[in-house]
N, C-alpha and C positions, 0 to 999 in steps of 0.2 A: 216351466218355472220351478215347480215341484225338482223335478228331476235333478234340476241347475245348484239350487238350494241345499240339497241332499251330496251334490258333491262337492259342495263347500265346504260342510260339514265334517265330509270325510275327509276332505285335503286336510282341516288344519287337527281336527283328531288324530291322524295318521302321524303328524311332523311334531305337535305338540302333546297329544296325548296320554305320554309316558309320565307320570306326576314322577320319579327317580329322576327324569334329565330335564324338567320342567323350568330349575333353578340355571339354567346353560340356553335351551331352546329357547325360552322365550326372551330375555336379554337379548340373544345374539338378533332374535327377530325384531327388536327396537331398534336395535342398531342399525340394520340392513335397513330399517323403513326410515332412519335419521338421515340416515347417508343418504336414502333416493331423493328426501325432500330435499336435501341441504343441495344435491346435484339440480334437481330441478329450476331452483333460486338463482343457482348458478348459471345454468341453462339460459334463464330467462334475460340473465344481466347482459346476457350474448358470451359470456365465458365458456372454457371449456370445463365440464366438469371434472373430469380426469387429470387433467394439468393438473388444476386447482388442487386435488387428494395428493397428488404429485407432490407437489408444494409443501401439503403441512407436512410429508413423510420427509423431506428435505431440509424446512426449517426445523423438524426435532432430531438432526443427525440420522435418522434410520435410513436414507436414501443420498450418495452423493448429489453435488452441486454441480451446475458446468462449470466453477470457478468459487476459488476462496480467496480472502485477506492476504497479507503476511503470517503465518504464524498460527494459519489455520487451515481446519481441513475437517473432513467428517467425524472424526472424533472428539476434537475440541465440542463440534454442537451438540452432542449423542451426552458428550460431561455437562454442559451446559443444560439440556433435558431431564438430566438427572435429578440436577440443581432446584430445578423447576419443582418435578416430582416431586421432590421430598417431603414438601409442607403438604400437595396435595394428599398424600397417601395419610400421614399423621390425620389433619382434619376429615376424613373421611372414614379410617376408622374410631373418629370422637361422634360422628353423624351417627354410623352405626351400633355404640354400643347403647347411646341413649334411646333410637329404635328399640332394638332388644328387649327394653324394660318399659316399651310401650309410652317414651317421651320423644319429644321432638329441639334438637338442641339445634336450634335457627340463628345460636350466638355466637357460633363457633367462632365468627370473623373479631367480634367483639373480645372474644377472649381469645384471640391471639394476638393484637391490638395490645391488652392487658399485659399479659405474660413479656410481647415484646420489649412495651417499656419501660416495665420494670428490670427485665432482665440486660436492657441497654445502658436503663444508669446506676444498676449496682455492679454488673460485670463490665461491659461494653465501654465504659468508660473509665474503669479501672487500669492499675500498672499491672495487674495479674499476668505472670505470664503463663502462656497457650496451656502446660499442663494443667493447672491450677485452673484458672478460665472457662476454658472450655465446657469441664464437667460442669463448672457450676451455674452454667449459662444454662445448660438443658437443665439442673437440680430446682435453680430459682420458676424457669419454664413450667415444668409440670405443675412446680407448689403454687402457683399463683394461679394457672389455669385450673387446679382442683379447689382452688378456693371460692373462684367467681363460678365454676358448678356447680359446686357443692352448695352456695348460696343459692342458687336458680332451684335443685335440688330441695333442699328445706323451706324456701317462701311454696313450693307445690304441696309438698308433706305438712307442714305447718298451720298455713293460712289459703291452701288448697288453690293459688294463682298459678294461673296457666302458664305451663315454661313457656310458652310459646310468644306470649305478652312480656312475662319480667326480662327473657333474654333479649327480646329486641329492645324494651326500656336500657338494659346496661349495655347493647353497642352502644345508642345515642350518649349515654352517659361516658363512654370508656372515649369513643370519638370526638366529643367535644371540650371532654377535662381534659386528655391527652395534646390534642392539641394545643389547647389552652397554655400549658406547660412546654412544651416546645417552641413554639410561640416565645416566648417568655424568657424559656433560659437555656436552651437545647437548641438552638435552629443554627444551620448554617445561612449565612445571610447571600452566599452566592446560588446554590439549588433551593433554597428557603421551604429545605427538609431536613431532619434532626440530623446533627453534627454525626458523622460514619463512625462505627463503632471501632477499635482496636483491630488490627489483624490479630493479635495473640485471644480475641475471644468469639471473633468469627467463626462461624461453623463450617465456610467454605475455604478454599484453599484458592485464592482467584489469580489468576494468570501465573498460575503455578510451570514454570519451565519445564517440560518432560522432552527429552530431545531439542529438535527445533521446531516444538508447538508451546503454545501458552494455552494453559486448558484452567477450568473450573474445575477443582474437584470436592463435592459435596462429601462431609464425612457424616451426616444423617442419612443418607441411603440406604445403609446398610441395617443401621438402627429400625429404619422404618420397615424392612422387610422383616428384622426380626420380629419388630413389635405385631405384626400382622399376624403370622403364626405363633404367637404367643397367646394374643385374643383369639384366637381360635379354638386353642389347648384351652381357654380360661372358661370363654363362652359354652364348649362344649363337653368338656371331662370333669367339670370341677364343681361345689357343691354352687359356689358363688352363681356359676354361671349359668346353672338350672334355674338357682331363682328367680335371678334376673332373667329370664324367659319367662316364668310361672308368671312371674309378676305382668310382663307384658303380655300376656295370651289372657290373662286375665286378672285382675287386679282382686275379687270377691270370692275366684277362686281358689289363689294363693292362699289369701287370710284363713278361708277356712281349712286349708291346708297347712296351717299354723308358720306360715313364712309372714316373716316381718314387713306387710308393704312398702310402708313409710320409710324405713331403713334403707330397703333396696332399690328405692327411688331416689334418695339422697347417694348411695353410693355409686349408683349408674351414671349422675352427672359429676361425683368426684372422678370418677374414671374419663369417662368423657370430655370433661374440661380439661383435666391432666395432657391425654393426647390433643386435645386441640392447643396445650400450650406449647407441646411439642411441635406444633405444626407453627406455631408464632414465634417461637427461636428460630427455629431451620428458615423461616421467611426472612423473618427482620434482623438475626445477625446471624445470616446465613446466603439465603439467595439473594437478597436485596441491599443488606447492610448499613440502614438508615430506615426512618419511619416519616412517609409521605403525612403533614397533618390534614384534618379533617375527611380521611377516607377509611373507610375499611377495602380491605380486600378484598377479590371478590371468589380468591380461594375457597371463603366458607360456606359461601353459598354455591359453587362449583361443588362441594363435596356433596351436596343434598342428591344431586342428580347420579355421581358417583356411587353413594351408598346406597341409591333406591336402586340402580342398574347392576350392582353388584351383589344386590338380595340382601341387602348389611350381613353377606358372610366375608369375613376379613379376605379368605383367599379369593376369593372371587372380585372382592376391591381392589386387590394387587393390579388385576386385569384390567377394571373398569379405572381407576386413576390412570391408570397408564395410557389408555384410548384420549380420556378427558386429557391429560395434559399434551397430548401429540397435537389435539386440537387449536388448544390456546396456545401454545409455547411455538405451533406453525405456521399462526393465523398472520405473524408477522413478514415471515417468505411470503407469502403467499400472495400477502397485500402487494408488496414489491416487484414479486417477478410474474406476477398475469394479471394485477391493477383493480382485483377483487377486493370490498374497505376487509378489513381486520372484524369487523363486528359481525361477519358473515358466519363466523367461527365461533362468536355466540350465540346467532343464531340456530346453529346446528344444535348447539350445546342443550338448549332451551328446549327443540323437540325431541333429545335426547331426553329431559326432566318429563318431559308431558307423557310418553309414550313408556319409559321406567313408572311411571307412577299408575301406570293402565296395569300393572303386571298384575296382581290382583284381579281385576276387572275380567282378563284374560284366561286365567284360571278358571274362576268362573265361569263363562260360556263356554272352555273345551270342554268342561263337566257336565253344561246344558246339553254338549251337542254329542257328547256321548250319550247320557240319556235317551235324548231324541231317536239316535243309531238305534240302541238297543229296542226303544218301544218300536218301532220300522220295523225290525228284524221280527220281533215277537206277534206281532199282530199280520206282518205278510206271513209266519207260521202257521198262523192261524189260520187263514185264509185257504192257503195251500189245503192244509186237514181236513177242512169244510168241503172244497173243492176234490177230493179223494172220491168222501164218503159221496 
């Protein structure tokens, strides 16, 4: 048992060990243990599990179909993925920069909710046309999402309430005014969800003619990749972005390192809300192009799992949204062509959250079982020596 134990140890010191590849190895091992379970479940429904992975690589265009539409074909679904993408990448690096500074923004959903609909009936229902529009669809975006942060932000600095409480207090509040108002004066009374915004202030370009395809093409895509290696350059070269680290690695350490806590806690959820309002345009006049009432999305809390599985390093989210969205945006093939429900693919999702949130944890015992090596090593030294003399 001793023996058994001892190559345990080594196995996962050996694969894990390296604390330089630590932030890649151990993700990638949540993953491969997300997929066994998620194949297991599968297993047991009497499915195949393979098909099924099949599937979600199919319904997000990276895999053809045995058959398409009219007017469709693997690319159409790969732009459509994109689509998808786009809000997830946005709200997940708004997860992770509030991490950074040692907050938890659990509102994200709430404040894209927010940003959508305001950005719906000042642009979205406007005569603006598309050049005009457009920008001001993301400009109104950011400013409203940095403002319901920025509030979550100073009730913590302030009156020292936990973001974790006041931002699920303003979903409930953002989800039941908003609807309340749609309801009201915004609703279409045939999908009895808010009236579709303009094409000319859409963020997608929807059954856009390219040859003889009708494809989606999302024009936040591109934005989003920038904005990722952007927080990256900001997070990691910049004076800003040291503090907000200081701040989060330590908050009494900062202070007496003469950084402004309370500032840098207010400004991590102005930034944070900003991009999650980015990720509530590119959804609500964007991928979706109307606002379903009394729901949040469940994009923002998708993100949580995202940004703990990408270490909230923005390049490393490029990757992790991108997995998450294969998942959700395929879970619909998947339902269809091997008779798996759709919820299986939040399921995965879910042990995907449990097993990111171990990373931590996991660190921790490669370091126990290093340890452990080394004492073994030093004391069978010992032994040896003893046994010489």
């Amino acid at each position: 048992m001793k023996q058994k134990n001892h190559s345990i140890k080594a196995f996962f010191v050996k694969c894990f060990g390296n604390e330089k590849y630590q932030s890649i190895t151990i993700p990638l091992f949540a993953i491969f243990i997300s997929l066994l379970a998620g194949a297991v479940i599968i297993g047991l429904l009497g499915k195949n599990p393979l098909s099924a992975y099949q599937n979600l690589l199919q319904g997000s265009g990276l895999l053809p179909k045995p058959s398409y539409a009219g007017y469709k074909n693997i690319l159409t679904d790969f732009t459509s993925f994109l689509n998808a993408w786009t809000p997830m990448l946005f709200a997940s690096l708004a997860v992770a920069v509030a991490l950074k500074a040692g907050l938890f923004n659990i509102g994200v959903s709430g404040q894209m909710l927010t940003a959508g609909f305001f950005a719906t009936i000042l642009i979205g229902y406007s005569d603006l046309p598309a050049p005009i529009a457009k920008p001001l669809v993301l400009i109104v975006g950011m400013i409203v999402g940095a403002c319901v942060g920025g509030l979550i932000g100073f009730l913590k600095y302030r009156f020292n309430i936990n973001e974790v409480v006041s931002s699920i207090m303003l979903n409930y509040i953002a989800q039941y005014v908003f609807s309340f108002f749609i309801n009201t004066y915004f609703v279409n009374p045939v999908s009895r969800q808010s009236t579709s915004v303009s094409e000319a202030s859409r963020l997608t370009l929807m059954d856009t003619l390219v040859g003889n395809l009708k494809m989606d093409i999302p024009l936040g895509i591109i934005l989003a990749i920038i904005t990722a290696f952007f927080m990256k350059f900001l997070i990691d070269r910049t004076k800003m972005g040291y503090e907000l680290k200081a701040v989060g690695a330590s908050p009494t350490a900062a202070k007496y390192a003469g950084i402004h806590v309370g500032k840098n806690m207010v400004l991590a959820m102005v930034i944070s809300g900003a991009l999650a309002g980015l990720a509530g345009v590119t959804y609500y006049l964007g991928y979706f192009g109307s606002i379903q009432p009394k729901v949040l999305v469940s994009t923002g809390f998708d993100a949580i799992a995202v940004s703990l599985l990408g270490n909230s390093n923005p390049i490393g989210i490029i990757f992790s949204s991108f997995l998450i969205t294969v998942i959700s945006k395929g879970s619909t093939y998947m339902s269809s062509a091997a008779g798996i429900q759709a919820e299986i693919a939040s399921v995965i999702t879910g042990i995907l959250l449990l097993f990111s949130a171990c990373g931590a944890y996991m660190k921790y015992k490669i370091k126990s079982f290093q340890d452990d090596i080394a004492t073994e090593k030093t004391i069978a030294q010992k032994q040896r020596k003893e046994a010489e003399k």
